[in-house]
C-alpha positions as CSV (number, residue, x, y, z in Angstrom):
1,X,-126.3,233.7,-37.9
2,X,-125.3,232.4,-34.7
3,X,-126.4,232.9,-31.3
4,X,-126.0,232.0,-28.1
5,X,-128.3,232.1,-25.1
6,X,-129.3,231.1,-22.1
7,X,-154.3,207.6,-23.2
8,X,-155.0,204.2,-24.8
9,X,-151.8,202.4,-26.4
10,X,-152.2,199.9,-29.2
11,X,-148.6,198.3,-30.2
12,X,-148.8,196.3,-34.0
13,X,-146.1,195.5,-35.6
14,X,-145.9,196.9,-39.2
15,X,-143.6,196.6,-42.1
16,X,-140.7,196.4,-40.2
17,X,-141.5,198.8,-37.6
18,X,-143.2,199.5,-34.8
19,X,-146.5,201.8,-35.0
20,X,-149.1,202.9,-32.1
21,X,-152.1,204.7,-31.4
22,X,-153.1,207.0,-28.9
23,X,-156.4,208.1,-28.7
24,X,-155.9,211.1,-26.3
25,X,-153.1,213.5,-25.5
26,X,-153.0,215.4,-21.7
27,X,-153.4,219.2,-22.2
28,X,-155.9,221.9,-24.1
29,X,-156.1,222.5,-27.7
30,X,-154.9,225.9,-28.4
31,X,-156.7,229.4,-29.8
32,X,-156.9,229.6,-34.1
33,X,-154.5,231.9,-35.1
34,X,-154.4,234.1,-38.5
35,X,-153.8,231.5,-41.2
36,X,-150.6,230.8,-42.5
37,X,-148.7,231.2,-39.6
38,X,-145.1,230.0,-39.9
39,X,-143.9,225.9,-38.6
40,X,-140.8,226.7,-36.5
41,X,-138.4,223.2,-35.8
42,X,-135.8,223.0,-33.8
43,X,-133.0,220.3,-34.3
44,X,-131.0,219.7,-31.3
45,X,-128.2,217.0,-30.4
46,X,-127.5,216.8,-27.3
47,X,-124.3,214.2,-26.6
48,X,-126.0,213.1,-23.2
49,X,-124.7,209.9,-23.5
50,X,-121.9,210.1,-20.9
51,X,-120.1,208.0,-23.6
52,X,-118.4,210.4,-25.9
53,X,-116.0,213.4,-24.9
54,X,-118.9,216.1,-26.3
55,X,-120.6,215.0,-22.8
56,X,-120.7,217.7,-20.1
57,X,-124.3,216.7,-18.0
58,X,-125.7,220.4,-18.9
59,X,-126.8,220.0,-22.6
60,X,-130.6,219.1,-21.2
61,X,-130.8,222.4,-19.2
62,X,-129.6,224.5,-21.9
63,X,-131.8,223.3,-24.1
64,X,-134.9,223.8,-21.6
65,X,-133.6,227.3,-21.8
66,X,-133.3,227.5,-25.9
67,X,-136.8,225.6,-26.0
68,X,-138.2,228.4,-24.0
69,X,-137.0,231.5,-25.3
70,X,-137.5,230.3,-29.5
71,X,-141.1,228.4,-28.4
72,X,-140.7,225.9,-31.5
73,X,-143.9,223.8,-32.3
74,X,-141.6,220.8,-32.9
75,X,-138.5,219.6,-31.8
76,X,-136.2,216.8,-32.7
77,X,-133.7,215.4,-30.3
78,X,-130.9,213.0,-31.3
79,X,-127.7,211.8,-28.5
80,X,-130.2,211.7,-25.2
81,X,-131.6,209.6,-22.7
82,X,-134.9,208.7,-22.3
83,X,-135.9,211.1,-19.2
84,X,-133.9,214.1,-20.7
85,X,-137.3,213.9,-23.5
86,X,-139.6,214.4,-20.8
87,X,-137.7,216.9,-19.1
88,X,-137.8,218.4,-21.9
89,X,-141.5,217.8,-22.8
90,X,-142.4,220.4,-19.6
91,X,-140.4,222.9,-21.3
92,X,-142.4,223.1,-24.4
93,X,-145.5,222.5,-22.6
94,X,-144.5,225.6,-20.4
95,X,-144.8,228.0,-23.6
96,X,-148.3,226.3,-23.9
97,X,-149.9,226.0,-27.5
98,X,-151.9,222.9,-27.4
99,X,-150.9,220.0,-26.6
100,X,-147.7,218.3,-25.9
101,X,-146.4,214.8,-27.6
102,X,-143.3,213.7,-26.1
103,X,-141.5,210.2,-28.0
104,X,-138.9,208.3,-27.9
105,X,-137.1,205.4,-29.4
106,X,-133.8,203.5,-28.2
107,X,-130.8,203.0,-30.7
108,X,-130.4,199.5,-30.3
109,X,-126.9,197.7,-29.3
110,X,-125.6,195.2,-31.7
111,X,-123.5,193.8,-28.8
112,X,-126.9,192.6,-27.2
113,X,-129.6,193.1,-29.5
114,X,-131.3,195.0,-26.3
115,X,-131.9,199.2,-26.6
116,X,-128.3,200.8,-26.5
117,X,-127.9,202.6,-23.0
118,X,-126.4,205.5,-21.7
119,X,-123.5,205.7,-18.9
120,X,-125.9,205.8,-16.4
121,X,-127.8,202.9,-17.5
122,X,-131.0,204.7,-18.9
123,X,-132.3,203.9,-22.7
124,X,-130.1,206.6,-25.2
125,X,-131.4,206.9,-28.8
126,X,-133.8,210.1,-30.3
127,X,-137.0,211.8,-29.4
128,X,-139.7,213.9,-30.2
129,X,-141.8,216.9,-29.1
130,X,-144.4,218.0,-30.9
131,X,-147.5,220.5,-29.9
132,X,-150.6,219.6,-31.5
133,X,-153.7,221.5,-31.2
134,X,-156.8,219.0,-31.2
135,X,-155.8,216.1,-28.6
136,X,-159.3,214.5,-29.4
137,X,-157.8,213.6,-32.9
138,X,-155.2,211.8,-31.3
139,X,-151.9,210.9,-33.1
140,X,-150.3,208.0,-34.3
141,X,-146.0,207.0,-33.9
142,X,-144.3,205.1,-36.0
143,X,-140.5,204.0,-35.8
144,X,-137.7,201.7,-36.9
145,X,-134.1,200.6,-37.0
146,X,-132.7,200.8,-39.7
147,X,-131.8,197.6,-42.4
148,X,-128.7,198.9,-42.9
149,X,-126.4,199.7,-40.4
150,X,-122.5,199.7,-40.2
151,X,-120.8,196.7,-38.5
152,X,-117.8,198.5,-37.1
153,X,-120.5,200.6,-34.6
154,X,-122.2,199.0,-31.9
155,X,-125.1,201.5,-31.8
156,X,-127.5,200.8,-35.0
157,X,-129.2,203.6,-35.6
158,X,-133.5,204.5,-35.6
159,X,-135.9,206.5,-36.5
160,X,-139.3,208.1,-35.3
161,X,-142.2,209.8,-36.7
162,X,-145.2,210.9,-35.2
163,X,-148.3,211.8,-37.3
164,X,-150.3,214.3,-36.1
165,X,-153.3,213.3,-37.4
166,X,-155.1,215.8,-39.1
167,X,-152.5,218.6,-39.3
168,X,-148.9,217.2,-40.4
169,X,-146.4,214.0,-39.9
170,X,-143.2,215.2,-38.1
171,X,-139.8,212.5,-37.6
172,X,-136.5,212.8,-36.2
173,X,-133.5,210.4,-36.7
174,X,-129.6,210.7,-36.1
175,X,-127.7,209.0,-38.6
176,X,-124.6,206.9,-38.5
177,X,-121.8,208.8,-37.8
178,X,-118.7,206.6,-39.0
179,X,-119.4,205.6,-43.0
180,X,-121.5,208.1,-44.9
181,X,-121.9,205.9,-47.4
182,X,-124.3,203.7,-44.5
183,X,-125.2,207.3,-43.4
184,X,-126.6,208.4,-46.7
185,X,-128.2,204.5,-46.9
186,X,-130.3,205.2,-43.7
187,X,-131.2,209.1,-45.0
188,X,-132.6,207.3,-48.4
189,X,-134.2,204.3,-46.5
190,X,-136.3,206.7,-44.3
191,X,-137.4,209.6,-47.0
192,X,-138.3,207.4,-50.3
193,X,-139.7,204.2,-47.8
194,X,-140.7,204.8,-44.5
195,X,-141.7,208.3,-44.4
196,X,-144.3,207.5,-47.7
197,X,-145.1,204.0,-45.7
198,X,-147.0,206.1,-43.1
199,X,-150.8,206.1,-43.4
200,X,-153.1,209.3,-44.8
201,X,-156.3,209.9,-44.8
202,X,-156.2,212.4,-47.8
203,X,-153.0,212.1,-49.7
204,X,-149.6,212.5,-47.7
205,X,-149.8,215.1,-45.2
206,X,-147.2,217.8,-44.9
207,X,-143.9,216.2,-43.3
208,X,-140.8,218.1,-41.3
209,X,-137.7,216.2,-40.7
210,X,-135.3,217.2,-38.2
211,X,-132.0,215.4,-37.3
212,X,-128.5,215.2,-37.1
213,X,-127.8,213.5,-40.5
214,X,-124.1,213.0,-40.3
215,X,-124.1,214.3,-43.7
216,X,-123.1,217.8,-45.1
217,X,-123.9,220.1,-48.1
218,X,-120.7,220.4,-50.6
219,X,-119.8,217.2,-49.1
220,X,-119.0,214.1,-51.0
221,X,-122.1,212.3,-50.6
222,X,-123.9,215.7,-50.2
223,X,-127.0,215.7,-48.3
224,X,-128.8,217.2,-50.9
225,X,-128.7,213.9,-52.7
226,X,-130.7,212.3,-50.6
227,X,-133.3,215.0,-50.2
228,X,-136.2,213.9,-52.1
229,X,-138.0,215.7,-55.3
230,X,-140.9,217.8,-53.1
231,X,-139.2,218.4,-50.6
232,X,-137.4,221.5,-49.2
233,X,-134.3,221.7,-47.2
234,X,-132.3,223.3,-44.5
235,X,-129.0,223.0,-42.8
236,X,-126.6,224.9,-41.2
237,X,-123.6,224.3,-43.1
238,X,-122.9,220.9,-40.8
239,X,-124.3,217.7,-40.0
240,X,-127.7,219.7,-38.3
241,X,-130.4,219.4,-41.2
242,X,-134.2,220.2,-41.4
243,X,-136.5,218.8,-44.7
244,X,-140.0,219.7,-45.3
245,X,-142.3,218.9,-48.1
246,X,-142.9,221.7,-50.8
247,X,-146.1,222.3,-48.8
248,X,-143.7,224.7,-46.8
249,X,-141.7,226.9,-47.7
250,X,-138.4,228.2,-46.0
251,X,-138.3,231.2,-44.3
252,X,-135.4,231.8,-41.9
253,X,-133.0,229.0,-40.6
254,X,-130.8,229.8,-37.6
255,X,-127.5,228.4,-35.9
256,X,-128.2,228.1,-32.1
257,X,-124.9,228.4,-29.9
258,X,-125.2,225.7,-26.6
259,X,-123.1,227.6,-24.5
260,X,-120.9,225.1,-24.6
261,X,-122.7,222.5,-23.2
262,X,-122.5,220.0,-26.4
263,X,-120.6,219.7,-29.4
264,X,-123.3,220.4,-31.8
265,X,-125.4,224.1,-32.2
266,X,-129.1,223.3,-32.2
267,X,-130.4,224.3,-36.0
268,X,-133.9,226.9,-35.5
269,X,-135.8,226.5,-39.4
270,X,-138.9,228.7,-39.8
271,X,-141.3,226.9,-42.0
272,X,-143.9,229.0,-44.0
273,X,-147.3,226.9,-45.1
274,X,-148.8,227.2,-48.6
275,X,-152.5,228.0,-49.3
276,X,-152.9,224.1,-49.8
277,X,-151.9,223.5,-45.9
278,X,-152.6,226.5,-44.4
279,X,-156.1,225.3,-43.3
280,X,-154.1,222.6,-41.3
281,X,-151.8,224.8,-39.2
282,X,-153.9,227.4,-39.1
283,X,-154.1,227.3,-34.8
284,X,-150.3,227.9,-34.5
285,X,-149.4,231.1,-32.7
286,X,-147.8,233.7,-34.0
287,X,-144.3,233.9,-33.6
């Protein structure tokens, strides 16, 4: 279905990526809700570049708009500029339901070796929002370009995670658009290294993963080949794909129209928790 509408930093550098600490996040943890409410990510690609011909300089309003009306507890942004994440950080904290996170991380330009900009000069790359409900606990971001990245492209691509320490790990990444072979490289590299790289207390925590993977189901590679055993998936029949671990379950995914305002619908998935998690996410509100 289709529609359309209207603290403290500490920076260490880590296997190959970059990880930090906060120790407390701006905002109020929200009310416990009946547990086993449902995990709702939204994927969104923006093309807010000013570089490619998707660009039309409204994609960050519409998807205040979208962010608004669905009230997603996380979202994953690929194709935007730095500000456009805090921007777009107010409109998730508008809906309220904890507390806000709001990362980012650059692509970086092989030309230079410096973060890969946008026309009007600002960092371009991915973000992340994520509401969390305990800001005393803090979270922890980890992130990384890529090893391998396709020479013909000037933009190497990244990835980010942030784990909400306590409840779940939530990352976003946007993959390389012009070999899926390198694309399907990256989606492996991130799922069966960095992902399980990240530090738990417990065991792994549950993990969402939200991007545009350049990578399509029925495809040749198809993105299910890179979807790990334990993990569920969702896509919406293009390059827009969610993944969970089996501590979720899928419950509704839905195409997003942009009005027009970027080449890409925004992908909606509905996550379900099992008994095993549903201590951890039990404050989300219902939907």
């Amino acid at each position: 279905m289709t529609k359309s509408r209207r603290g403290l930093r500490r920076w260490v550098a880590a296997g190959g990526c970059l990880v930090w600490g906060v120790a407390a996040l701006a905002g109020s943890s929200s009310s416990v809700a009946a547990t086993g409410q449902p995990l709702r990510v939204l994927q969104m690609n923006l093309c807010d570049s000013g570089i490619a011909g998707c660009y039309t300089g409204r994609s960050v309003d519409e998807a205040a708009v979208v962010i608004r009306a669905d009230r997603p507890h996380v979202v994953t942004l690929n194709e935007v500029c730095r500000p456009d994440v805090t921007t777009l950080a107010k409109a998730l904290s508008d809906v309220g339901g904890g507390g806000v996170v709001s990362l980012f991380q650059a692509a970086r330009d092989r030309r230079g070796g410096g973060p890969f900009r946008c026309v009007n000069g600002q960092e371009y790359g991915i973000g992340l929002l994520v509401r969390i409900p305990s800001p005393e606990h803090g979270y922890a971001g980890y992130r990384g370009v890529y090893p391998r990245q396709d020479p013909r492209d000037p933009e190497e691509r990244a990835w980010l995670c942030v784990n909400a320490v306590t409840h779940f790990v939530a990352c976003t990444t946007h993959l390389d658009s012009k070999s899926t072979a390198v694309a399907l490289a990256q989606c492996r590299y991130l799922l069966d290294t960095a992902i399980p790289a990240i530090p738990a207390r417990d065991g792994h925590p549950p993990t969402v993963l939200g991007g545009d993977l350049n990578l399509r189901q029925g495809h040749a590679p198809d993105v299910r080949s890179c979807v790990p055993a334990g993990y569920v998936h969702a896509g919406d029949g293009g390059e827009q794909q969610v993944m969970a671990t089996n501590d979720f379950a899928v419950s509704t995914r839905e195409s997003i129209g942009m009005n027009g305002t970027t080449d890409h619908p925004s992908l909606l998935v509905t996550l379900v928790p099992g008994r095993r998690w549903a201590a951890s996410v039990a404050w989300l509100r219902p939907g």
